[in-house]
C-alpha positions as CSV (number, residue, x, y, z in Angstrom):
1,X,267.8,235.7,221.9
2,X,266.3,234.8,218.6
3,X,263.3,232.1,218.9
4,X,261.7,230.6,215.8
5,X,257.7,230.3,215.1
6,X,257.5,226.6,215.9
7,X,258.9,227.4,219.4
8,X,256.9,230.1,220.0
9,X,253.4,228.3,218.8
10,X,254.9,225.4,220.9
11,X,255.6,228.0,224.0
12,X,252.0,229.5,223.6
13,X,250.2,226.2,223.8
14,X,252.3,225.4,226.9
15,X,251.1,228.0,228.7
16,X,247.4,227.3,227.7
17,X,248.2,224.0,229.1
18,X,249.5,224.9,232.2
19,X,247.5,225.3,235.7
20,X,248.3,228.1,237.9
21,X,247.6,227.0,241.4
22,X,249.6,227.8,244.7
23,X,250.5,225.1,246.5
24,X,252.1,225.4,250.7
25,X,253.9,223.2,251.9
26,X,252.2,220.3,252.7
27,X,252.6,216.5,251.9
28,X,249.1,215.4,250.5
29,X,248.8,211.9,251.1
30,X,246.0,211.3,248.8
31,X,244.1,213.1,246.2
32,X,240.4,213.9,247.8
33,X,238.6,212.2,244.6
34,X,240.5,209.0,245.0
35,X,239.6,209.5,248.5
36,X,235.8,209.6,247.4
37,X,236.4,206.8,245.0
38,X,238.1,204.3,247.9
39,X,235.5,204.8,250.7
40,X,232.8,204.7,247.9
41,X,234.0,201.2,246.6
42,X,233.9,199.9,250.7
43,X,230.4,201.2,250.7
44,X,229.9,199.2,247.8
45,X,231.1,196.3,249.1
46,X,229.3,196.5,252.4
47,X,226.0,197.1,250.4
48,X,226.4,193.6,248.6
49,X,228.0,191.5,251.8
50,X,225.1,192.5,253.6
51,X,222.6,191.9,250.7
52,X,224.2,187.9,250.6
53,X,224.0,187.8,254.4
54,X,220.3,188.2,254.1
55,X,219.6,186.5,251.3
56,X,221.3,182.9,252.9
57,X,218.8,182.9,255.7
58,X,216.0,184.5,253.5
59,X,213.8,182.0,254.7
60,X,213.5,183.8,258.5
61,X,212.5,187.3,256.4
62,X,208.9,187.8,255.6
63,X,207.9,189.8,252.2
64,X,204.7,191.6,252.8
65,X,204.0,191.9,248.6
66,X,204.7,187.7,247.7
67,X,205.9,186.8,251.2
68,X,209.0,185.3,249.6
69,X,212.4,186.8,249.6
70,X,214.8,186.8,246.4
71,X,218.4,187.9,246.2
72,X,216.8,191.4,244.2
73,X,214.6,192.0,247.7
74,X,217.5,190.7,249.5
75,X,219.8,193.8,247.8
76,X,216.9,196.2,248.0
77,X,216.3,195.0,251.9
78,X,219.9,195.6,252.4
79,X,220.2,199.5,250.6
80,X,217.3,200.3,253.0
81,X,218.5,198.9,255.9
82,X,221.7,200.5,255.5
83,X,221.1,203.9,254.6
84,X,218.6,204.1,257.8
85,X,215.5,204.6,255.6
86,X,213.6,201.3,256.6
87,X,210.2,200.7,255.4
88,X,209.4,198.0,257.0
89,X,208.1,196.1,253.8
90,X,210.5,193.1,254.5
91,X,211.2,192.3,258.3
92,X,213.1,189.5,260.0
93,X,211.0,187.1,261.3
94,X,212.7,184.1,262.4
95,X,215.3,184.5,265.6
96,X,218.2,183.3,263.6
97,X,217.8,186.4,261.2
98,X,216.7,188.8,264.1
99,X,219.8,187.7,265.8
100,X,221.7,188.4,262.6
101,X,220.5,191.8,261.7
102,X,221.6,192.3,265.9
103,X,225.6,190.8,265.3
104,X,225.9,191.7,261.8
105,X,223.6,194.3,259.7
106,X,223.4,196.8,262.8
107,X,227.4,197.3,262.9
108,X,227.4,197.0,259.1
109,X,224.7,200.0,259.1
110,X,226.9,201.7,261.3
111,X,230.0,201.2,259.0
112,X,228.5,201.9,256.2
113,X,227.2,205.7,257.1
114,X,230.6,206.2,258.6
115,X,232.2,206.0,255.3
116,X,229.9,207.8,253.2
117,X,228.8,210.7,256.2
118,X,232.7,210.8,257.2
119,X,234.0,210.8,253.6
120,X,231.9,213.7,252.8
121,X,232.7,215.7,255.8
122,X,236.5,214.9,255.6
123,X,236.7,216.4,252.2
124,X,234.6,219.3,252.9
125,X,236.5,220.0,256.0
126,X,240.3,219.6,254.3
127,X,239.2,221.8,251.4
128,X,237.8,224.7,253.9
129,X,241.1,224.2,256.1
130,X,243.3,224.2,252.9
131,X,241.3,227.2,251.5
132,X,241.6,228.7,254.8
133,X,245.1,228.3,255.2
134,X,245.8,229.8,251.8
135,X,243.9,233.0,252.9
136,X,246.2,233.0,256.0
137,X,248.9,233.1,253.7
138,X,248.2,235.6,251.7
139,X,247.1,237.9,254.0
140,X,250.1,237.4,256.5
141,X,253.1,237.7,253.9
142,X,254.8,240.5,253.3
143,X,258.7,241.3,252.5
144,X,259.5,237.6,251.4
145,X,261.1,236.8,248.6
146,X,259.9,234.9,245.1
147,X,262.7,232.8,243.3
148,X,261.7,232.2,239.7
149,X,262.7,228.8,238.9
150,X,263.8,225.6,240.8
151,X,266.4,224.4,238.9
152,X,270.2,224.6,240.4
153,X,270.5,227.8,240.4
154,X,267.5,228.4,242.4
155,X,268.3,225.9,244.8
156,X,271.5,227.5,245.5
157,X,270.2,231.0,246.1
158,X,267.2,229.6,248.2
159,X,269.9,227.6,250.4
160,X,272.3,230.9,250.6
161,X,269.7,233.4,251.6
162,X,267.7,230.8,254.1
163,X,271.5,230.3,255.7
164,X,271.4,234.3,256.5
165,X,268.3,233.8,258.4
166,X,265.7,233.9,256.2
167,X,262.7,231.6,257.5
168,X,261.6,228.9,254.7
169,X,257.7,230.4,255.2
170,X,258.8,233.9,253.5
171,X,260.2,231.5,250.2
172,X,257.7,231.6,247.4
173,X,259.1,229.3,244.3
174,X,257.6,230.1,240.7
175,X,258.3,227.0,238.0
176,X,256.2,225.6,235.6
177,X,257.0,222.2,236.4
178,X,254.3,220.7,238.9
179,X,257.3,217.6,239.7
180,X,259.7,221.0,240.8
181,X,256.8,222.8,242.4
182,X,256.1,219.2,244.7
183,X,260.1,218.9,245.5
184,X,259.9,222.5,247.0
185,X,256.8,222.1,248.5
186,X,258.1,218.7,250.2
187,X,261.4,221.0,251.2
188,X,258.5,223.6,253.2
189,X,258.8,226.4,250.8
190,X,255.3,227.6,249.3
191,X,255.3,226.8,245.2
192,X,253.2,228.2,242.3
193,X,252.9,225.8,239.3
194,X,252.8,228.2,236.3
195,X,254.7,230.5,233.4
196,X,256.8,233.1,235.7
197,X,256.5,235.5,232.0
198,X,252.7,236.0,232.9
199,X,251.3,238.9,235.5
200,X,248.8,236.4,237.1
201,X,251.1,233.9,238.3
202,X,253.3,236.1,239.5
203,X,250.5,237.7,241.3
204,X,249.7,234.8,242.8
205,X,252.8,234.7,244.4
206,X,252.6,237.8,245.6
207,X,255.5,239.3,243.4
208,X,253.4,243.2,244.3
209,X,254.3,242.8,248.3
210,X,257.7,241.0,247.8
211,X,261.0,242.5,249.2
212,X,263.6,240.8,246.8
213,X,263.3,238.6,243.7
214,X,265.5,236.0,242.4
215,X,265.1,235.0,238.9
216,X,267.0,231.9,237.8
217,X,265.1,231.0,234.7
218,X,266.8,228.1,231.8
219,X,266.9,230.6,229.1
220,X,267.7,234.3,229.1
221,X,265.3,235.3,227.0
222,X,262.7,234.1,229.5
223,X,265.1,235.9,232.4
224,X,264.4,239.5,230.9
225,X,260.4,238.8,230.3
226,X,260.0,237.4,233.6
227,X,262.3,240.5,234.8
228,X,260.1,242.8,232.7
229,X,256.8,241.7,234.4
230,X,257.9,242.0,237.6
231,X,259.7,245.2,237.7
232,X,256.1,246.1,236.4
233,X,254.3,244.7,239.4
234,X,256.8,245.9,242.2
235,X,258.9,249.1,241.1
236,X,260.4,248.9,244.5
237,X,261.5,245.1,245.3
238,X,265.4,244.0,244.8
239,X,265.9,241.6,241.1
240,X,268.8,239.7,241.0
241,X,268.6,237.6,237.9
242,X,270.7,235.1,236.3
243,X,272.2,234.5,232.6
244,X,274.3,232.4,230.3
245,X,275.7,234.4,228.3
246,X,276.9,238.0,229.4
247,X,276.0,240.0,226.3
248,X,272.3,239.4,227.4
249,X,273.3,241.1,231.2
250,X,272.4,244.4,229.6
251,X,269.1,243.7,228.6
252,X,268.5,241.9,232.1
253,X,269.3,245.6,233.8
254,X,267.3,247.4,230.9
255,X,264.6,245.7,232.1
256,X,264.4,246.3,236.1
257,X,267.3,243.7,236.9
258,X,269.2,245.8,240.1
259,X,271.8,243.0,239.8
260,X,272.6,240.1,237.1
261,X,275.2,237.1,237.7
262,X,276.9,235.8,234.3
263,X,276.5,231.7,235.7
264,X,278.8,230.7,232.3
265,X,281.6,233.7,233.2
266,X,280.9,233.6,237.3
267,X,281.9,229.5,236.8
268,X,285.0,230.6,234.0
269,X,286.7,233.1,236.2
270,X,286.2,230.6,239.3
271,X,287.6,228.0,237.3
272,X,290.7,230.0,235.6
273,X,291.4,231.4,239.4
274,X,291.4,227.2,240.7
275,X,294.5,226.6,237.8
276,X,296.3,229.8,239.0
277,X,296.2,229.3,242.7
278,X,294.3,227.0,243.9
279,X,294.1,227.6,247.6
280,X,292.7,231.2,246.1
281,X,289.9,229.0,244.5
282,X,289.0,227.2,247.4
283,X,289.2,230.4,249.5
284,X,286.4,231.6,247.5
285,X,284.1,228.1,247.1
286,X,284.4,228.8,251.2
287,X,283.3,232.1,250.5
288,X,280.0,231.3,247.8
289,X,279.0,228.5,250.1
290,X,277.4,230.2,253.2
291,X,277.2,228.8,256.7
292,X,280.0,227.7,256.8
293,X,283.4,228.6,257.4
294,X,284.2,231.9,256.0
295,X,281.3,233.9,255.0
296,X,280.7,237.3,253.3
297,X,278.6,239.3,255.1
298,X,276.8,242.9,254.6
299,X,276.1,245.0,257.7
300,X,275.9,248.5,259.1
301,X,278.4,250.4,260.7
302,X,278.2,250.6,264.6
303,X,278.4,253.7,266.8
304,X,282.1,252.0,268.1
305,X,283.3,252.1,264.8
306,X,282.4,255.9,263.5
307,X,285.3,257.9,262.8
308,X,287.5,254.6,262.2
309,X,289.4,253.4,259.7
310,X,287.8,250.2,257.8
311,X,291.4,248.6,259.0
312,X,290.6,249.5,262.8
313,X,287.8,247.8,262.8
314,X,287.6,244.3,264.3
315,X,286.2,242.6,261.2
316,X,288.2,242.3,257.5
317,X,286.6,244.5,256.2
318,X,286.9,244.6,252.3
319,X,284.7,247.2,251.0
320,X,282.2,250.0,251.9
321,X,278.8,250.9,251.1
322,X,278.3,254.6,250.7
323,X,274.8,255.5,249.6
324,X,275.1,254.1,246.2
325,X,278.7,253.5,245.7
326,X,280.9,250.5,246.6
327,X,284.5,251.8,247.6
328,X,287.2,249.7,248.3
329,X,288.5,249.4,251.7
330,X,291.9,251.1,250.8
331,X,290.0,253.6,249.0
332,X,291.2,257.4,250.2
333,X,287.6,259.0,249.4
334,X,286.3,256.6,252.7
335,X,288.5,258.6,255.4
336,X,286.4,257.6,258.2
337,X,283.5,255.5,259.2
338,X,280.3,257.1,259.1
339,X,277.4,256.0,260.6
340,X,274.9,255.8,257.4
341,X,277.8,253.5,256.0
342,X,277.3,249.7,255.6
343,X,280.4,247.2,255.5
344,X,281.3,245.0,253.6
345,X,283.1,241.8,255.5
346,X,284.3,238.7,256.0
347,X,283.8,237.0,259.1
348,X,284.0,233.3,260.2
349,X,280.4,231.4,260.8
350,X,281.6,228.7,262.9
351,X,285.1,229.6,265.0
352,X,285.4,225.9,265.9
353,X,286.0,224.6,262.2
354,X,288.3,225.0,259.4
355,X,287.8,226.5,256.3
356,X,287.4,224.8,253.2
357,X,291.1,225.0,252.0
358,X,292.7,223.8,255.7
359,X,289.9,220.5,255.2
360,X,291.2,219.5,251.6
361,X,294.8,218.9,250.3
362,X,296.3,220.9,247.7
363,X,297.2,219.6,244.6
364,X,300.9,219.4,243.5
């Protein structure tokens, strides 16, 4: 947990750096300045094509100040022309250049304002439809849930709770990375490029109205800031919140964490269990990996089921939630099913399939 003073000037000048903006989900195709900048250089070009059009039959135009025309009126001839202003100080006056400002400078007038009028309004109108779409955003979301960091932990918890049924729009991912912000962005989940450690981007993700908050930082020490600050913007919202190493897990629950997940032990034990028995350890990959095959599921206790036994039930059921204990299921103090109890089972997500140890031999 220790952090010397290079890191931490480092870490400070990071954050300084860093541009907190919320991003939906939506592929921008093109920046709206290089937009500018493209139909900008077309106008350009359409400026000087038409400025050489009338400059090789500058004989058939007529210069009321020396009567002569030079590529400079030519360009000048053209820049009016174009941009509708027209002062009539050099006309066409032959029918071959008549007949050419008819075919060619007319449509190239019209071109021209197209880009310039329709570039401005195009940007105008994606930034007030972008700007209003964030307003929609905010306003409408409420009970989602914010997973700090995009890494693979936070992939994995973002697939396992949008496999229960949670829709991708009420997924708001915090990383600092603008490259991790884009991939979740391009997967339809709402991103905030910023430090998750600092009140305003969490705000921005609207940490204050979220239901449940996964933290899955790199480094622990980041985990129980980042834990810290939110706890301090939602004293009601569910923290879950990962860590390497499990002597920091009580810090991570000093802080606000309801729940923290050793990834270094969680990964150990599921590894030791594999060399022991390893049907038992793909039993419970099956298990981690929900939406398929055997899943483990949290839900309340029916009206059919009160006054049961958690064996006469028609789900295995493996434990019980009783206000704010977890008994087992062969746990005497549970004597019957009540109805404010939740259970605790495992149940099969698609009947038609195998699980996970039926799909993959055994080793010998």
């Amino acid at each position: 947990m220790k952090q010397s003073g290079h890191d931490a000037i480092a870490r400070q000048a990071d954050e300084h750096l860093v541009t907190h903006r919320v991003k939906l989900p939506k592929k921008v195709v093109e920046h709206p300045f290089q937009q500018v900048a493209r139909r900008l250089s077309v106008a350009l070009l359409l400026l000087v094509a038409t400025a050489l059009i009338v400059y090789a039959d500058h004989e058939g135009y007529n210069d009321n100040s020396d009567g002569s025309v030079d590529f400079l009126d030519a360009l000048y001839y053209a820049t009016v022309t174009l941009s509708t202003t027209g002062y009539g100080d050099i006309t066409p006056v032959s029918d071959s250049a008549r007949l050419t400002n008819i075919l060619v400078v007319t449509p190239l007038r019209v071109l021209f304002l197209i880009v310039l009028v329709g570039t401005t309004l195009e940007v105008l109108t994606e930034r007030t439809r972008e700007e209003w779409r964030l307003n929609r955003w905010r306003s409408a979301l409420r009970d989602h849930t914010v997973v700090i960091g995009f890494g693979t932990k936070g992939r994995s918890a973002i697939q396992t709770v949008c496999a229960t049924g949670l829709k991708k729009e009420q997924v708001v991912v915090v990383d600092p990375s603008a490259k991790a912000i884009e991939a979740a962005s391009s997967d339809g989940y709402v991103g905030v490029v910023g430090d998750a450690t600092r009140s305003e981007v969490l705000k921005r993700a609207e940490v204050h109205k979220a239901r449940q908050i996964i933290i899955a930082t790199q480094r622990d020490d980041t985990a129980v800031l980042v834990t810290l600050t939110a706890r301090q913007l939602n004293r009601g919202a569910k923290i879950v919140a990962a860590v390497r190493e499990e002597e920091n897990a009580p810090l991570l629950k000093q802080s606000g964490a309801d729940a923290v997940i050793t990834s270094a032990s969680a990964a150990g034990r599921l590894l030791g269990l594999s060399v022991l028995s390893p049907a038992a350890g793909m039993v419970m990959e099956d298990l981690i990996q929900q939406g398929s095959g055997l899943d483990m599921t949290e839900r309340p206790v029916i009206k059919a089921e009160v006054g049961k036994t958690p064996r006469e039930t028609d789900d295995l059921v493996v434990s019980v939630v009783r206000g704010h204990r977890v008994l087992g299921y062969d746990d005497p103090a549970i004597g019957t099913l009540q109805l404010t109890d939740r259970l605790i089972t495992i149940v099969r997500v698609s009947p038609g399939s195998q699980v996970a140890p039926d799909t993959r031999p055994l080793p010998e």
